[in-house]
C-alpha positions as a Markdown table, in Angstrom:
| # | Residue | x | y | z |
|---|---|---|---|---|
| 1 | Unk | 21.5 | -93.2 | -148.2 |
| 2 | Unk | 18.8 | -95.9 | -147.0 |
| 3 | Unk | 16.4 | -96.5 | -150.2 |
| 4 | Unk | 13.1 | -98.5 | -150.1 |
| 5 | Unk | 10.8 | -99.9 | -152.1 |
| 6 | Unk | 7.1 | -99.5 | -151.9 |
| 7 | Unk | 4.2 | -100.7 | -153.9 |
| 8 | Unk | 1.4 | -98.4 | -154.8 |
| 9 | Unk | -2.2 | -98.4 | -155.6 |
| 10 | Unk | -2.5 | -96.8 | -158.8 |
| 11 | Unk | -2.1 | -97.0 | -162.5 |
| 12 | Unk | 0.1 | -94.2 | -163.6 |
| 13 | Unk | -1.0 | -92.3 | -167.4 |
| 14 | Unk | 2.0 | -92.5 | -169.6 |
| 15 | Unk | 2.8 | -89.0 | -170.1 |
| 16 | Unk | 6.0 | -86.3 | -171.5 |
| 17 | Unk | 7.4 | -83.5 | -169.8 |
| 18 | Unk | 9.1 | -82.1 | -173.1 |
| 19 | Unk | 12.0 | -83.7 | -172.3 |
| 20 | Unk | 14.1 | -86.4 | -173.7 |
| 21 | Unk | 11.8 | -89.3 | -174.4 |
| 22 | Unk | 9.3 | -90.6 | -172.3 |
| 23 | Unk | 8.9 | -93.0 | -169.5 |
| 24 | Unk | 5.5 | -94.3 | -167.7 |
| 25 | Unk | 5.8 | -94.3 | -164.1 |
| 26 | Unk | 5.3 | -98.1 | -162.5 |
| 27 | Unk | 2.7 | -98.7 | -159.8 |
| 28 | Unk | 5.7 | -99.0 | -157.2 |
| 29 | Unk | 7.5 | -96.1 | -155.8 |
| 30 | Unk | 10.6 | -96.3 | -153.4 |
| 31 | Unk | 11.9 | -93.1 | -151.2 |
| 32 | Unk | 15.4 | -92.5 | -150.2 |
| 33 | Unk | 16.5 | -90.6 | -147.1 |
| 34 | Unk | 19.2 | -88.2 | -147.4 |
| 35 | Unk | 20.9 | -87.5 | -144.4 |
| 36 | Unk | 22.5 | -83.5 | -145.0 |
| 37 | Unk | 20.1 | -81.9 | -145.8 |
| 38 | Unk | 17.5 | -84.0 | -143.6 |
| 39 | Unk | 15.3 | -84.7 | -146.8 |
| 40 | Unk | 13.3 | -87.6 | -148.2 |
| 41 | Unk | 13.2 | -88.1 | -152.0 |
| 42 | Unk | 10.3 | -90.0 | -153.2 |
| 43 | Unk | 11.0 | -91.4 | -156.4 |
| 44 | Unk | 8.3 | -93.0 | -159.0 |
| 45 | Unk | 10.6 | -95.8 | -160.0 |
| 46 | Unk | 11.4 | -99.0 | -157.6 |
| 47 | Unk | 14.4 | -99.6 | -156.0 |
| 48 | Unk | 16.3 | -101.1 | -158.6 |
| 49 | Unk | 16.3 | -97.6 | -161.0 |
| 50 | Unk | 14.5 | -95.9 | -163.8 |
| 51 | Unk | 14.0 | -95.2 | -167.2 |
| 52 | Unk | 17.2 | -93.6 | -168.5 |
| 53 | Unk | 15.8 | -91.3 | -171.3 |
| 54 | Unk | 13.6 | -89.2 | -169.5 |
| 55 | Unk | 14.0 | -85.7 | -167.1 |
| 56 | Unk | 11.2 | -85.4 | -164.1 |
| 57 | Unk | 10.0 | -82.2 | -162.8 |
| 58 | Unk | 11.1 | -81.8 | -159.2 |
| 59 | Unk | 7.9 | -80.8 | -156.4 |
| 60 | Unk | 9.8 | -79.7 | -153.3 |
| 61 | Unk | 7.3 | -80.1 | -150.0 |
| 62 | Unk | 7.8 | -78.6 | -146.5 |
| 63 | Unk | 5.2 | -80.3 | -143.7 |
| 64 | Unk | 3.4 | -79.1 | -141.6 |
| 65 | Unk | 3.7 | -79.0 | -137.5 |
| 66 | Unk | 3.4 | -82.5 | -136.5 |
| 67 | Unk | 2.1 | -82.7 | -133.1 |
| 68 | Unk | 1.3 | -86.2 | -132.5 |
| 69 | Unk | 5.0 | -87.6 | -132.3 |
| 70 | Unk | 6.0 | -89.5 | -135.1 |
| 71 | Unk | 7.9 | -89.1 | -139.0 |
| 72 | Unk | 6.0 | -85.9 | -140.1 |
| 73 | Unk | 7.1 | -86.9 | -143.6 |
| 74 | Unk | 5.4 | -90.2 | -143.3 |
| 75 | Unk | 2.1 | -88.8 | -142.2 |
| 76 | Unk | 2.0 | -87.2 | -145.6 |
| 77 | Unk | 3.8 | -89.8 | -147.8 |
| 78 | Unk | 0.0 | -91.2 | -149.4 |
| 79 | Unk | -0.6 | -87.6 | -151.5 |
| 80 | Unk | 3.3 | -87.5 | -151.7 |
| 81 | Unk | 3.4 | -90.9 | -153.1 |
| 82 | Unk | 0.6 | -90.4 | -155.5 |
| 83 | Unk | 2.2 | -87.0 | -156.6 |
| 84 | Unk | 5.2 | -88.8 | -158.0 |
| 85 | Unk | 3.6 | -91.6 | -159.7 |
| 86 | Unk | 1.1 | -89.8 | -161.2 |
| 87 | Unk | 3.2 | -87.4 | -162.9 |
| 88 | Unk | 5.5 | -88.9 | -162.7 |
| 89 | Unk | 7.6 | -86.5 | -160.7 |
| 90 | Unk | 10.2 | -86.4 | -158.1 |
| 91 | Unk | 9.3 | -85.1 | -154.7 |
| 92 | Unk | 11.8 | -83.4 | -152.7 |
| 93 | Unk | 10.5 | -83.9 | -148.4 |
| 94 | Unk | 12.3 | -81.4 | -146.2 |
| 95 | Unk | 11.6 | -83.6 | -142.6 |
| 96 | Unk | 11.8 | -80.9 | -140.2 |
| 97 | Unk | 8.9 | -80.0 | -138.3 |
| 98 | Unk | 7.4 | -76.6 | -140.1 |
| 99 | Unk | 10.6 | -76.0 | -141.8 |
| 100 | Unk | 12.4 | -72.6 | -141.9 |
| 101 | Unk | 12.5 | -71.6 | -146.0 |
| 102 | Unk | 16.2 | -72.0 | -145.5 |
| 103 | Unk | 15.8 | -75.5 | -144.9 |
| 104 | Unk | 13.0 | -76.0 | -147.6 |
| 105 | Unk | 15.5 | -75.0 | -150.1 |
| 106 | Unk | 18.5 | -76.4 | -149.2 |
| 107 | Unk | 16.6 | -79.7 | -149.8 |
| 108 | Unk | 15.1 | -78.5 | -153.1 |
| 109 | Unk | 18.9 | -77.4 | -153.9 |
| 110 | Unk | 20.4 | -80.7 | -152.8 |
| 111 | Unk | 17.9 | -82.7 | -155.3 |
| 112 | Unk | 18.8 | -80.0 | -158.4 |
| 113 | Unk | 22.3 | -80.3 | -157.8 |
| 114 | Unk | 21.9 | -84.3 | -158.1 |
| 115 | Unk | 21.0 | -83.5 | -161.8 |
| 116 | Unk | 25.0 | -82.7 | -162.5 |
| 117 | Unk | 26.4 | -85.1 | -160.2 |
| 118 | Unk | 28.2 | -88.5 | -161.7 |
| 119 | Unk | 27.5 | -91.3 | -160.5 |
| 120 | Unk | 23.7 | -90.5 | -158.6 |
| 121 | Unk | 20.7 | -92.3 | -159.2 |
| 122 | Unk | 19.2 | -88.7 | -160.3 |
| 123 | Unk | 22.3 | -88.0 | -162.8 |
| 124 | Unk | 20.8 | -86.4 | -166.3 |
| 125 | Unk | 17.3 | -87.6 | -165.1 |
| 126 | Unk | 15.3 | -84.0 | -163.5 |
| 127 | Unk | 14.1 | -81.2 | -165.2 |
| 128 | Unk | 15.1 | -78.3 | -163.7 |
| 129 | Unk | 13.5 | -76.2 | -166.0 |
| 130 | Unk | 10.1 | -77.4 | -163.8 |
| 131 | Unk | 10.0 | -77.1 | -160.1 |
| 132 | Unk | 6.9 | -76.6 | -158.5 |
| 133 | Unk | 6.6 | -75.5 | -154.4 |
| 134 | Unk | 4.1 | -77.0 | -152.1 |
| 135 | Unk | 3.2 | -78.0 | -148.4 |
| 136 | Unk | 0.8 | -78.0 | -145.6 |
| 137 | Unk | 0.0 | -75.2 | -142.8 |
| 138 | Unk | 3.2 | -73.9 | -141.6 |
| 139 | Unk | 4.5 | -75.5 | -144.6 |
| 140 | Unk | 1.8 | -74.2 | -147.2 |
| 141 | Unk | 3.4 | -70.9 | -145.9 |
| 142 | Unk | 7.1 | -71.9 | -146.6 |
| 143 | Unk | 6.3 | -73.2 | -149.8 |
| 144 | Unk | 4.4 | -69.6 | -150.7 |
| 145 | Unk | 7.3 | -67.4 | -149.7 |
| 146 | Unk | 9.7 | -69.3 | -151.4 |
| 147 | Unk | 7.9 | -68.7 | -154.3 |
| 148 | Unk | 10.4 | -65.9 | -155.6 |
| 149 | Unk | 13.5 | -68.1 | -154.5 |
| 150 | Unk | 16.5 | -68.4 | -157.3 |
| 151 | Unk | 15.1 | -71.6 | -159.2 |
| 152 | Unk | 13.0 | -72.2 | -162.0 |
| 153 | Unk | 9.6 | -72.2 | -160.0 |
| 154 | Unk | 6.6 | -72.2 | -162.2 |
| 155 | Unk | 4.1 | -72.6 | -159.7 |
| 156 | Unk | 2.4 | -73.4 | -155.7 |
| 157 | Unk | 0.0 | -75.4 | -154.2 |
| 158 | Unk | -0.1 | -74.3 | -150.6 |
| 159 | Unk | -2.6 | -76.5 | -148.4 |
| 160 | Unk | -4.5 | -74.7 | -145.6 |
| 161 | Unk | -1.4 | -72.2 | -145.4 |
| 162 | Unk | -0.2 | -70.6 | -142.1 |
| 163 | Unk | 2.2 | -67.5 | -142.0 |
| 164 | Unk | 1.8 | -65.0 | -139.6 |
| 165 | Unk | 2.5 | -62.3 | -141.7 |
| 166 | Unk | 2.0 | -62.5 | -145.9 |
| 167 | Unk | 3.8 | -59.6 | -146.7 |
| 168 | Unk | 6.2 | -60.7 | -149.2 |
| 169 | Unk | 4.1 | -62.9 | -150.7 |
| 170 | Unk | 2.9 | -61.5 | -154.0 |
| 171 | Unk | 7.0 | -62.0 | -155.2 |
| 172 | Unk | 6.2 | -65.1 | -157.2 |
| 173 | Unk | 7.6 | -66.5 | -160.2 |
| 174 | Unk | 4.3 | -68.5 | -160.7 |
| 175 | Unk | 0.6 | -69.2 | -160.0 |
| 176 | Unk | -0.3 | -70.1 | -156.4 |
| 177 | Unk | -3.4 | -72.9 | -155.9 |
| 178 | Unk | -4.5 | -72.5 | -152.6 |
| 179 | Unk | -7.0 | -74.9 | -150.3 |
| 180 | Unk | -9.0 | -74.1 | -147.7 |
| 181 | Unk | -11.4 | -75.4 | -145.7 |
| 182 | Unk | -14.4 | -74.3 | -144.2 |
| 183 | Unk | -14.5 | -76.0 | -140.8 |
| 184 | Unk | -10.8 | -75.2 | -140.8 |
| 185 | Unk | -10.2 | -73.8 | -137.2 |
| 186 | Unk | -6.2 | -73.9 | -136.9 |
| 187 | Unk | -6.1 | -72.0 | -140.3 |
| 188 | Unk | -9.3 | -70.2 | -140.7 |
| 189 | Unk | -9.6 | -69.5 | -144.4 |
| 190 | Unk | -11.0 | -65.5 | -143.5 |
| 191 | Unk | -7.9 | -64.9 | -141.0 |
| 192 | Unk | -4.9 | -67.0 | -143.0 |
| 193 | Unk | -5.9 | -68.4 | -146.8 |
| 194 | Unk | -8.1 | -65.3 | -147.9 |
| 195 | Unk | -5.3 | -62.9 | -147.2 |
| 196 | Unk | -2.7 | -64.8 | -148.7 |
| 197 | Unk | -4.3 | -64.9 | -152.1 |
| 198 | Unk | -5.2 | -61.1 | -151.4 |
| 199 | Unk | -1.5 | -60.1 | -151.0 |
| 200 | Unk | -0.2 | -63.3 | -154.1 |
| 201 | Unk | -2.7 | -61.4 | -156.8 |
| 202 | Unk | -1.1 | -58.1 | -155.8 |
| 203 | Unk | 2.3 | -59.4 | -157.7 |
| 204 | Unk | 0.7 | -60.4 | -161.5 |
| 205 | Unk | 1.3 | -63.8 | -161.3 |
| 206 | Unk | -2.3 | -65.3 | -160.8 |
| 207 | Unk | -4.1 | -67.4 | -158.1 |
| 208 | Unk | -6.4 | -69.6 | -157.1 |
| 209 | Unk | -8.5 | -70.0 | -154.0 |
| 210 | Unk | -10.4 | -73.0 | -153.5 |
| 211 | Unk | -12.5 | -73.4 | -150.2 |
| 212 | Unk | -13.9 | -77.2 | -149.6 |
| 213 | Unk | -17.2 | -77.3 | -147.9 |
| 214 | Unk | -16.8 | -78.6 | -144.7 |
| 215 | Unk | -13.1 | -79.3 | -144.8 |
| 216 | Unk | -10.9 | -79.3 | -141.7 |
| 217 | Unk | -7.0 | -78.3 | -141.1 |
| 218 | Unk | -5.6 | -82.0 | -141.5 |
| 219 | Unk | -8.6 | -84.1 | -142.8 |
| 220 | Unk | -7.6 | -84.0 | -146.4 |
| 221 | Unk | -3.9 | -84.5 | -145.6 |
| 222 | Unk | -2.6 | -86.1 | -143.0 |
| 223 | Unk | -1.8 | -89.8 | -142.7 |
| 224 | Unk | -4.6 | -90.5 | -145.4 |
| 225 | Unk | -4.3 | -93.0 | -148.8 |
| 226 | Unk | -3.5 | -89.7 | -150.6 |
| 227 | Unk | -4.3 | -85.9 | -150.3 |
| 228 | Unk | -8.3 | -86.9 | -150.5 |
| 229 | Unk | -10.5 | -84.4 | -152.0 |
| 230 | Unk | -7.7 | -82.1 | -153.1 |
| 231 | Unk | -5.9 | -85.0 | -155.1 |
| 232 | Unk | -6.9 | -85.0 | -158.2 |
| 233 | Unk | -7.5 | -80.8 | -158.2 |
| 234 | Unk | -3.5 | -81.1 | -157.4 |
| 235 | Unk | -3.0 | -84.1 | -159.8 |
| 236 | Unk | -4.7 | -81.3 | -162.7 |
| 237 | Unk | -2.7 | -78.5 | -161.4 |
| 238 | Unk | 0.7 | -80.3 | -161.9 |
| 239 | Unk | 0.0 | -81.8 | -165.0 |
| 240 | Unk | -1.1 | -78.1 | -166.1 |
| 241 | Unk | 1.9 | -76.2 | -164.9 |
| 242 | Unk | 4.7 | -79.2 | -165.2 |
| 243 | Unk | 3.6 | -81.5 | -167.7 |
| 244 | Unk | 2.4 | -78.5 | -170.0 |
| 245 | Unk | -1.0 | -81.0 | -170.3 |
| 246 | Unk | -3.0 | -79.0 | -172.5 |
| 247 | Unk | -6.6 | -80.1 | -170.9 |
| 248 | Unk | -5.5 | -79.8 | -167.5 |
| 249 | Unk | -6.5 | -76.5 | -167.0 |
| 250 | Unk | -10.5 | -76.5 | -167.9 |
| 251 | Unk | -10.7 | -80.1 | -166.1 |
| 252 | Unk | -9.1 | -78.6 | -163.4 |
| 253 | Unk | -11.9 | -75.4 | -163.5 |
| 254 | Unk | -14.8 | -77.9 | -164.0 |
| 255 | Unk | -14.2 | -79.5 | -160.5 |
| 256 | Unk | -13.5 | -76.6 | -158.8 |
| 257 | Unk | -16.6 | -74.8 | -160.2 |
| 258 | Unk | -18.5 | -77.3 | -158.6 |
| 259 | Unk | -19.9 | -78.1 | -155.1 |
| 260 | Unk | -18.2 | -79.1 | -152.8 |
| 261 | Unk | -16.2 | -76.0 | -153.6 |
| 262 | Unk | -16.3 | -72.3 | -153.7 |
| 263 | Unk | -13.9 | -70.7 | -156.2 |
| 264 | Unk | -12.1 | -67.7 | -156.4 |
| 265 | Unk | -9.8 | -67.1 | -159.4 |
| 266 | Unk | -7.7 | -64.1 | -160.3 |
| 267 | Unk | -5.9 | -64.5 | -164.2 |
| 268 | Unk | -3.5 | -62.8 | -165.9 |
| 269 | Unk | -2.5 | -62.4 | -169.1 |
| 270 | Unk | 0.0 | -65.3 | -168.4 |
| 271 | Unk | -2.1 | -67.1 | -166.5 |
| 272 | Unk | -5.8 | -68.9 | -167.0 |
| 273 | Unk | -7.3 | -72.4 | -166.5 |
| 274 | Unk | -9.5 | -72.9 | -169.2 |
């Protein structure tokens, strides 16, 4: 496993998970690669290890079809990066190139097994109990139907998601956040997003649509300091459905009722922002 240590640009809240103790994530992060499953693990500690009394919800992220040559993983790694320190969480990378949900998990199943296993950096230190799916076009639509997959999901954030078909989709074991964009024309939001949430609200589990004036497929996304305008939406979302932040929810709502946003919500009786 080939580990590295890089330093990051922001200052990290100190903040608990429920779990044993707490720990406040440094403003360096370091990723490892694993080589089977092809994964990279970014990790809100340096190099050298982290705090030993605390468990970190795991966000497993499948990319999206990289078509301009090099590490799809790294073209994402600012929101990634900013995902883990922020939470702080651990984030799970499948590398492929729109990975099948088959590979999606068996990285998300390599990092939970890591939890049991003597002797690894991640022995005794994730929470299983928190998982939360994500990714980015092709991968926005992995992440979505793994949603009903045999771990303790407890929500999605898919990012201008592509699937052919959504049937399937409302089999979630949590609340889906999805983005869109307006000048999105790889995934428009009418023939891809919209129907997604359409078929999600069908299972009882509760969505979120949020359309960004003037967003494109990529501009938020890829190879950018983080995940730009859908950062700290994201940031909220986590820290809502992982962190079990009790404000989370209405700051989350208060952004996206405003411009440059348009907002579609469906709650449950299990689900709600404010």
């Amino acid at each position: 496993m080939k580990v590295k240590t890089v330093f990051g640009l922001l200052l990290v809240l100190l903040l608990s998970v429920g779990a044993a103790g707490q720990a406040s994530a440094a403003n360096t992060y370091s990723t490892m690669q694993v080589g089977s499953p092809d994964c990279t693990v970014v990790m809100p500690w340096p190099s050298s290890g982290g705090p030993g009394n605390y468990q970190y919800p795991i966000i497993a992220w499948a990319n999206g079809w990289d078509n301009q040559g090099g590490d799809t993983t790294a073209g994402y790694m600012g929101g990634l990066s900013a995902w883990a320190l922020d939470g702080p969480y651990i984030v799970i990378a499948d590398n492929s190139r729109s990975p099948r949900t088959r590979d999606f998990l068996a990285c998300l199943n390599w990092m939970i097994n890591q939890n049991t296993v003597a002797g690894s950096v991640f022995y005794g230190k994730l929470n299983t109990a928190k998982i939360g799916l994500s990714g980015h076009s092709q991968g926005g639509g992995v992440a979505i139907m793994s949603g009903n997959s045999a771990y303790n999901i407890v929500g999605t954030i898919a990012m201008n998601p592509y699937q052919a078909n959504w049937k399937g989709a409302e089999k979630q074991k949590g609340p889906v956040l999805l983005f869109g964009g307006t000048n999105d024309t790889v995934c428009p939001v009418e023939t891809y997003t919209q129907p997604a949430f359409n078929q999600i609200i069908k299972g009882g589990k509760g969505a979120v649509l949020a359309v960004l004036q003037g967003g494109t497929h990529s501009g938020e996304v890829w190879q950018t300091p983080d995940f730009g305008r859908y950062q700290t939406p994201s940031n909220l979302w986590w820290k809502k459905l992982l962190n079990n932040d009790p404000n989370a929810g209405g700051q989350l709502k208060s952004i996206l009722d405003e411009d440059p946003w348009t907002t579609t919500y469906n709650f449950t009786s299990n689900f709600s922002l404010p």
